[in-house]
N, C-alpha and C positions, 0 to 999 in steps of 0.2 A: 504494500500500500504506500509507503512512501519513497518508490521510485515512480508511481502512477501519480502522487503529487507534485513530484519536481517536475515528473515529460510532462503532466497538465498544465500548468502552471507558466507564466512568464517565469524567465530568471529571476531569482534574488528575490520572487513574490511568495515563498516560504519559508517560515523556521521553526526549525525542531526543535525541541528538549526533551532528553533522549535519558531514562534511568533504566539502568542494571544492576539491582544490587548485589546480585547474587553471580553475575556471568561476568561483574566488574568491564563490565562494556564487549567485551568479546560476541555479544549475539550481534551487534551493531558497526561495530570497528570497520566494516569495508567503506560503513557511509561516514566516518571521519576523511577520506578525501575531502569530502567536502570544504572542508576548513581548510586544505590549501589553497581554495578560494576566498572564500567569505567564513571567519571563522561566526560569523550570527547565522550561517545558515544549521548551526548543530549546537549553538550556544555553546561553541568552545571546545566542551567534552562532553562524554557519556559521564551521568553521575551515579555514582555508587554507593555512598556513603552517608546516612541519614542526616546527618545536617547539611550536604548540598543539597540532599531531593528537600530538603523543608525549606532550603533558602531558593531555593528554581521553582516550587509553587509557591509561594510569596510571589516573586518576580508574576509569573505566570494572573496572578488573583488580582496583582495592582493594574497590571496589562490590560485586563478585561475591564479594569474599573475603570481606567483612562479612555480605553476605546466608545464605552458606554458611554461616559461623559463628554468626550472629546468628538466621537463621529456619529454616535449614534441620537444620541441626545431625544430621545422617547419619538423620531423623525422616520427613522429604518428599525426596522425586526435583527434587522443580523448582518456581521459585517459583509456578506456575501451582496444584502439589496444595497448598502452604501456602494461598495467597489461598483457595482451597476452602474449606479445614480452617479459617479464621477467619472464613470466612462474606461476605467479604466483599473487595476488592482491598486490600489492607489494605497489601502493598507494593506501590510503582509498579511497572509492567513499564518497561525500558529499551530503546532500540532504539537503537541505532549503523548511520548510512546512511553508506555511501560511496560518492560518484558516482562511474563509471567505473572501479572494480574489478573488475582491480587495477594496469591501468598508470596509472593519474593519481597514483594514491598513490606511487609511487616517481619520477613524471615531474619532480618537483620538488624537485632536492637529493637525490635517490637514497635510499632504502631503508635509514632509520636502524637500527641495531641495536636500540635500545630497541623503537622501531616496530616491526619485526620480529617480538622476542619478546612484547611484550605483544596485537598481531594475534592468534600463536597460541594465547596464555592462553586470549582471549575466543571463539573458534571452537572452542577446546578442550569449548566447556560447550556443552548442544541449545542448536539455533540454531532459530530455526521460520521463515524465510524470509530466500532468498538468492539474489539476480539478480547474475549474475557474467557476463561475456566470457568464454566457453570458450573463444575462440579467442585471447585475447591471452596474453600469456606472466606464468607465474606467480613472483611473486618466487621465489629460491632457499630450498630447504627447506619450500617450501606445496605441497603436495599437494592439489588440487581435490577427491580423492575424500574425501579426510579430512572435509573441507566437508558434502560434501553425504551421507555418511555419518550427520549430528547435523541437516539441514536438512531444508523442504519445497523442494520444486525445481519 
């Protein structure tokens, strides 16, 4: 899926943030080229380590609050009818991949608070695609249907 957002996509009108915690970026590593380009198009690195996945959804929740206030302003539904309405991708789309969600995310130093609540902020908003382990157990307080309620499945 996110080689089918880059060929779709203008250049440089994507960015990832990419967590591994548990493969420490190895399921992802061939798409670090990318960062010999544009290191914003993979935010740098693959994150591993529970306090960069809490400090990259921060980043990620303030992003959405900016774009909310800043482009969408209660005018457009979603950044997809702005970039329309300006004729052009005019803001990046963002995509946040997390391998092995959702137990990898909490396998590591367990299921921070912050983590937690800024997870639901970002599912809070349409999601347009989401590969989940239905079978593995979902942190406390996530509801998978809530998920795929705002998802394609």
């Amino acid at each position: 899926m996110m080689l089918r957002f880059l060929t779709g996509l203008p250049p440089g009108k994507v960015r990832f943030t990419i967590i591994d915690p548990v493969g420490l970026g190895e399921n992802f590593a061939a798409f670090m080229h990318l960062a010999d380009f544009d290191e914003k198009l993979v935010t740098a690195q693959i994150w591993t380590e529970p306090r960069q996945i809490e400090a990259r959804l921060t980043d990620l929740t303030d992003h959405i609050a900016s774009v909310i206030q800043k482009y969408l302003r209660n005018q457009y539904k979603s950044i997809e009818e702005y970039n329309r309405a300006a004729g052009e991708v005019a803001e990046p789309y963002r995509v946040l991949v997390v391998a092995n969600f959702p137990d990898e995310l909490h396998a590591r130093g367990g299921q921070a608070a912050g983590q937690h609540r800024q997870q639901r902020a970002i599912v809070r908003r349409p999601v347009r695609l989401v590969g989940v382990d239905a079978k593995a157990v979902m942190p406390r307080d996530f509801d998978l249907k809530d998920l795929e309620a705002r998802a394609s499945c």
